[in-house]
C-alpha positions in Angstrom: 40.7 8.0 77.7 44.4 7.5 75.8 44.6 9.4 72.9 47.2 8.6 70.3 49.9 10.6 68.9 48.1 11.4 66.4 45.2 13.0 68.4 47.2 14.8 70.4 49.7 16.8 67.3 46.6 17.8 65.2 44.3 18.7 67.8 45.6 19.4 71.5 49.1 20.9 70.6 50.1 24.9 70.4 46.6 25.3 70.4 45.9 29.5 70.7 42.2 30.4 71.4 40.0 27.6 73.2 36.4 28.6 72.9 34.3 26.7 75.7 31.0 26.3 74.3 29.6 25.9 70.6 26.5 28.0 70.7 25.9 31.4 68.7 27.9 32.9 70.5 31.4 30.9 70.6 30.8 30.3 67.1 30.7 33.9 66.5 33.7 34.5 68.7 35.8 31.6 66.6 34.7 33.1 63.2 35.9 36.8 64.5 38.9 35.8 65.9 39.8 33.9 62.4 39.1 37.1 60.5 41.8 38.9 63.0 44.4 36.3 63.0 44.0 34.1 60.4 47.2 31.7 61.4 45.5 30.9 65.0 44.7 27.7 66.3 40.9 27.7 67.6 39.7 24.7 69.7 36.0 24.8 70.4 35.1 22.3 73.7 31.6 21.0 74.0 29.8 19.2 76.3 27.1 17.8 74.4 26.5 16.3 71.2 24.6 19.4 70.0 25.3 22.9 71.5 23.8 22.4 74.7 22.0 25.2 76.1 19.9 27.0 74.1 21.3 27.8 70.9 19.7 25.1 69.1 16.5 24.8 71.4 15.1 28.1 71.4 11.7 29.0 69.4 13.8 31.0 66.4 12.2 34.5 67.6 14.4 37.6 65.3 13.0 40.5 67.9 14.4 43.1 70.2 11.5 43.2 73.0 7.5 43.4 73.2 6.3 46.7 73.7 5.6 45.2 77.5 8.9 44.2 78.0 10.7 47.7 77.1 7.7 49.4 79.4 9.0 46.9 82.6 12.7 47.4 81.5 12.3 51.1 81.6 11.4 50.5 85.6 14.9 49.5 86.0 16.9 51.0 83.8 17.4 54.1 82.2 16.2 55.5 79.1 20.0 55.1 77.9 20.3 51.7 79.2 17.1 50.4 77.6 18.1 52.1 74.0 21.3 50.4 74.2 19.8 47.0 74.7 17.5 47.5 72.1 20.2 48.7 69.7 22.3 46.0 70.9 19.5 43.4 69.6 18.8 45.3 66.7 22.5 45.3 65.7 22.9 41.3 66.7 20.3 40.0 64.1 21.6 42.4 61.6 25.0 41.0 62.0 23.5 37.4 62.6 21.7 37.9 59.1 24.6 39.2 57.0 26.7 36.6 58.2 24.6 33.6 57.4 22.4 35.3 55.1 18.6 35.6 54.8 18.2 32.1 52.9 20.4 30.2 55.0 18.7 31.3 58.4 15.3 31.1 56.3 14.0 34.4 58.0 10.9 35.9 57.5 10.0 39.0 58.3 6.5 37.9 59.8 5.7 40.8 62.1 5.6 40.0 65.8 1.7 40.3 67.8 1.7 41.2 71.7 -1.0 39.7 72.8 -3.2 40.3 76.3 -5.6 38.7 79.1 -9.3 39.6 79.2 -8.2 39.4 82.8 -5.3 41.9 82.6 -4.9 45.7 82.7 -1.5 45.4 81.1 -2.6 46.6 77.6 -4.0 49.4 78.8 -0.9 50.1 80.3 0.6 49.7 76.9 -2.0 51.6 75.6 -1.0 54.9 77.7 2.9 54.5 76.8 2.8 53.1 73.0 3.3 57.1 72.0 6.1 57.7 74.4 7.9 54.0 73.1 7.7 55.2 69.7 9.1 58.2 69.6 11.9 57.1 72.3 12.7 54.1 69.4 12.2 56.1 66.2 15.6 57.5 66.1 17.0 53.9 65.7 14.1 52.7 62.9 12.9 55.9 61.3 9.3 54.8 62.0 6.9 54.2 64.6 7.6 50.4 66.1 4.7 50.0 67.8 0.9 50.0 66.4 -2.8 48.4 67.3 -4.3 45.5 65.4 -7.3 43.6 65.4 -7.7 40.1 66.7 -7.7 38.6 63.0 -6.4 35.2 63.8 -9.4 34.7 66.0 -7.8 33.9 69.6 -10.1 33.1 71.9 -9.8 34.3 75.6 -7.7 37.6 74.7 -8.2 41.7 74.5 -10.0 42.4 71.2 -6.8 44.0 69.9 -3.0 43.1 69.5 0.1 45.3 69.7 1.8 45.1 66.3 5.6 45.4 65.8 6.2 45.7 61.9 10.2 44.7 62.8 10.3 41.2 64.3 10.6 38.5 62.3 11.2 34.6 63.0 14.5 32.0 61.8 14.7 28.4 61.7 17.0 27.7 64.2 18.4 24.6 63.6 18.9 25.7 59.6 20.7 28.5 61.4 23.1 26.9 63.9 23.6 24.3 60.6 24.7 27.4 58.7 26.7 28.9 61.0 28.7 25.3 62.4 29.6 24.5 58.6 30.9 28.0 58.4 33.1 27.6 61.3 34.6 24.1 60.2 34.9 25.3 56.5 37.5 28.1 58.4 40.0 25.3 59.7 38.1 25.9 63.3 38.4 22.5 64.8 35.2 21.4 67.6 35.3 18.6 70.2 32.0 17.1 71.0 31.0 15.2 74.4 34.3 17.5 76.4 33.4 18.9 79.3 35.4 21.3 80.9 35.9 20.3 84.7 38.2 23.0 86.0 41.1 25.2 84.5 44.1 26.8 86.4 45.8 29.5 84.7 49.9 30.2 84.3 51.5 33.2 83.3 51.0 32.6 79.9 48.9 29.6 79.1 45.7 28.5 80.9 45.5 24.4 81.5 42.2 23.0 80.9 41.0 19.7 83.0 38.3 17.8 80.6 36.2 14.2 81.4 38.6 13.1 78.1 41.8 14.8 78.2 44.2 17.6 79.5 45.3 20.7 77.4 46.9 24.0 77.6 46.3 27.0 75.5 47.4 30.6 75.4 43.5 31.9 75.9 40.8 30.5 77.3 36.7 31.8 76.6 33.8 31.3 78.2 31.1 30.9 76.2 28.8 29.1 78.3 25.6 31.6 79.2 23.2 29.7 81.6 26.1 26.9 82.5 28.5 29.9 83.3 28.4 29.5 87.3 30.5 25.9 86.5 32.9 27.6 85.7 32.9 30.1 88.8 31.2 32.9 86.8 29.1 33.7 89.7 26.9 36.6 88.0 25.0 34.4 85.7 22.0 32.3 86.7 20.3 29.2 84.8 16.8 29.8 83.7 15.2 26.8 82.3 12.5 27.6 78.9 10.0 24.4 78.4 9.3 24.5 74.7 6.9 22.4 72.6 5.3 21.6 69.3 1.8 20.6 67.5 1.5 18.5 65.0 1.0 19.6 61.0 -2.1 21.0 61.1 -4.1 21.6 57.7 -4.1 25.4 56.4 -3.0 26.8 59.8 -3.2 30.7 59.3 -1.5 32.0 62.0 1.6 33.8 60.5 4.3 35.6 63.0 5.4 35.3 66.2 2.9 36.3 68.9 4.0 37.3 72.9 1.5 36.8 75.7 1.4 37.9 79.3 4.9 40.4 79.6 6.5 37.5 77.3 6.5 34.7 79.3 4.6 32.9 77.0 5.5 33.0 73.6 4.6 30.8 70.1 4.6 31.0 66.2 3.5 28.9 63.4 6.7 26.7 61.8 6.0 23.4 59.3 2.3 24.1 59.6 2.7 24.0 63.2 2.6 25.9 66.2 5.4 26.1 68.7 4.7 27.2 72.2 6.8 28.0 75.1 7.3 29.8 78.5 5.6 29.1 81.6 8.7 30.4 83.6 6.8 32.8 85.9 4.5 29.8 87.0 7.7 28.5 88.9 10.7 30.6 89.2 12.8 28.7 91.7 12.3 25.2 90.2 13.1 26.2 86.4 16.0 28.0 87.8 17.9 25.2 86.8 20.6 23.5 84.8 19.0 20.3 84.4 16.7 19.6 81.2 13.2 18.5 81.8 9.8 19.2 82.0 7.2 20.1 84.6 3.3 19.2 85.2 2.8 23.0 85.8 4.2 24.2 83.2 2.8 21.6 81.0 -0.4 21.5 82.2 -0.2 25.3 81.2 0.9 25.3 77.9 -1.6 22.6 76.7 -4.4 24.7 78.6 -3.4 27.3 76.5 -3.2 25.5 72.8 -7.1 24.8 73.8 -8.4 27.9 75.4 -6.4 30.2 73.6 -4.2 29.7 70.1 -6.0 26.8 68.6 -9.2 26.4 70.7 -11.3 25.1 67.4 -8.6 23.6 65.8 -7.8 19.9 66.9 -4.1 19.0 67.6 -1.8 16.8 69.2 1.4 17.5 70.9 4.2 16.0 68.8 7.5 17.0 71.0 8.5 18.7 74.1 11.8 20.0 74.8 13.8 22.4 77.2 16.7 24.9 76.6 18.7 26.5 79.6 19.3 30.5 79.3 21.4 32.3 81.4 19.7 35.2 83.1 21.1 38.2 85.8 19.9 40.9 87.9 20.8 43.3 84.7 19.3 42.5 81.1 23.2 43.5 79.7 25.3 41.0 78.9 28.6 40.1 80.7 31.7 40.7 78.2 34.5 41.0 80.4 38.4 39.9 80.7 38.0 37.4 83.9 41.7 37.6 84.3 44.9 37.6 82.3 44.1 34.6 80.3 40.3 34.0 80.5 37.6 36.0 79.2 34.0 35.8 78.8 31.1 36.6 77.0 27.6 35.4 78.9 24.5 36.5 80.5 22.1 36.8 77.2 18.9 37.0 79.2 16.7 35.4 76.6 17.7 37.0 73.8 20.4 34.8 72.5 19.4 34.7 69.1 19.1 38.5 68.7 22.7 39.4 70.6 24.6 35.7 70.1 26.2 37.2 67.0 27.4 40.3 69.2 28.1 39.0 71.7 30.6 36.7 70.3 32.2 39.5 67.9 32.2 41.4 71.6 34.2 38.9 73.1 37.0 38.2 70.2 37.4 42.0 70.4 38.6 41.9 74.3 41.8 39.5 72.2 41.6 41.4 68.6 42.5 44.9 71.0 
């Protein structure tokens, strides 16, 4: 494609910072580096129309980990290393909500249900360590996180009792990514749509970027790509694909909060009168590690079964939508914030939790310039 003068002077030019991706987190990394040099050109590339991997397709969850989830993390990581990915979480949404504010983001502060198999022996296994979580997290929320509630929303096919976490809390996603993109363009932060970035090669100061439009040089280059990362020879990160879909309105739904099911890999909430449903990853690791947007019979076939057996099985729906998002997952739960070398920097690897750490994440990464 020939761009004109024009095009090239206003937005290709002496530009500073380029930020490759617009999700949470290279929005957040644009806004921070703004605040610190307020004179900079920031160019933010992206591939899609719509950031593209799962910024703007994820299911709007504000939380920091089931009580499951911390009880498997604590197999492989320290004590230390779990309460700094908690905290980490815990800091993101605070930073993610005074930002954009409460309104903006419409968050609710719902309460988030664990929810478990008749089949399973996991909550009894959550039973035995709910003590031992709380006091471990009470430092960081001054209460206990962690307590037991009756089925009251009348699942079928489940224990008798939930775990209850008084400190999640649910977003609209789209209103929040709205919120946060007209923030970033009302700061002079300019964004290309439909760019992808094909290669880069880097000088001794500047780093030339190959796109399907155009060519460009600028002083910095970061990554801010999560489950597309290994594109761009970030070999650490992994794709992991999350099938997501949602009901129709349904009439005086009660279910209020977000709700977790089997170690998380099911997960749903009520939004517009309608429940939202996703997961089914564990059903087929190797093929929904993947790049490529799409849906499976498995998985499907799964999350349908469960609308009837489980969540809404006297309730009649329909299935209005069905979407996917790509995350980028690793063999550690922290994310990658790293200079890659002189030039490039990145700030990947969310594991799932992009909402709760995009905000940090992207402050994280700005930092490695702002020092």
């Amino acid at each position: 494609m020939k761009l004109s003068y024009w095009e090239i002077k206003s937005w290709l030019v002496d530009v500073d910072y380029t930020i490759v991706g617009s999700g949470i987190v290279g929005l957040s990394c644009a806004l921070h580096l703004k605040e610190h040099f307020p004179k900079a050109k920031i160019l933010i590339l992206e591939k899609g129309i719509l950031p593209q991997g799962a910024s703007t397709k994820n299911a709007g969850f504000a939380c920091f980990g089931s009580l499951s989830e911390i009880i498997d993390d604590l197999k492989s990581h320290s004590k230390e290393e779990v309460l700094e990915l908690v905290k980490k979480r815990v800091d993101g949404l605070q930073l993610l909500r005074k930002t954009l504010g409460d309104k903006d983001i419409r968050y609710q502060a719902l309460g988030g249900y664990e929810l478990f198999s008749k089949q399973d022996n996991l909550f009894e296994e959550c039973l035995a360590k709910k003590e031992e979580i709380n006091k471990l997290l009470k430092p960081m929320f001054n209460a206990n996180v962690f307590s037991i509630n009756d089925n009251v929303y009348q699942f079928k096919n489940i224990k008798p009792n939930y775990i209850y976490n008084q400190f999640e809390g649910q977003i609209d996603t789209g209103k929040m990514m709205e919120a946060l993109l007209k923030k970033v363009l009302s700061k002079g932060i300019k964004i290309l749509n439909n760019t992808v970035v094909k290669s880069f090669s880097e000088g001794q100061n500047l780093v030339k970027i190959d796109t399907n439009n155009f060519e460009l040089s600028t002083s910095k280059l970061l990554i801010a790509t999560n489950g597309f990362s290994s594109h761009l020879s970030i070999e650490e990160v992994k794709p992991a694909r999350a099938q997501v879909l949602i009901t129709n309105p349904i009439k005086e739904l009660p279910i209020k909060g977000t709700f977790h099911l089997d170690r998380g890999y099911y997960y749903f909430r009520n939004i517009d009168n309608r429940i939202l449903l996703g997961g089914g990853r564990n059903l087929d690791f190797k093929t929904e590690e993947t790049s490529k947007f799409g849906q499976t019979e498995v998985v499907q076939n799964k999350l349908k079964e469960l609308l009837r057996t489980t969540i809404l099985p006297e309730t009649p729906f329909k299935i209005e939508h069905r979407w996917s998002g790509i995350m980028g997952v690793g063999s550690q739960k922290k994310a990658i914030v790293k200079q890659v070398s002189n030039n490039v920097f990145c700030g990947v690897r969310l594991g799932g939790m992009g909402v709760a750490i995009g905000s940090l994440v992207g402050k994280e990464l700005g930092d490695l310039i702002c020092e």
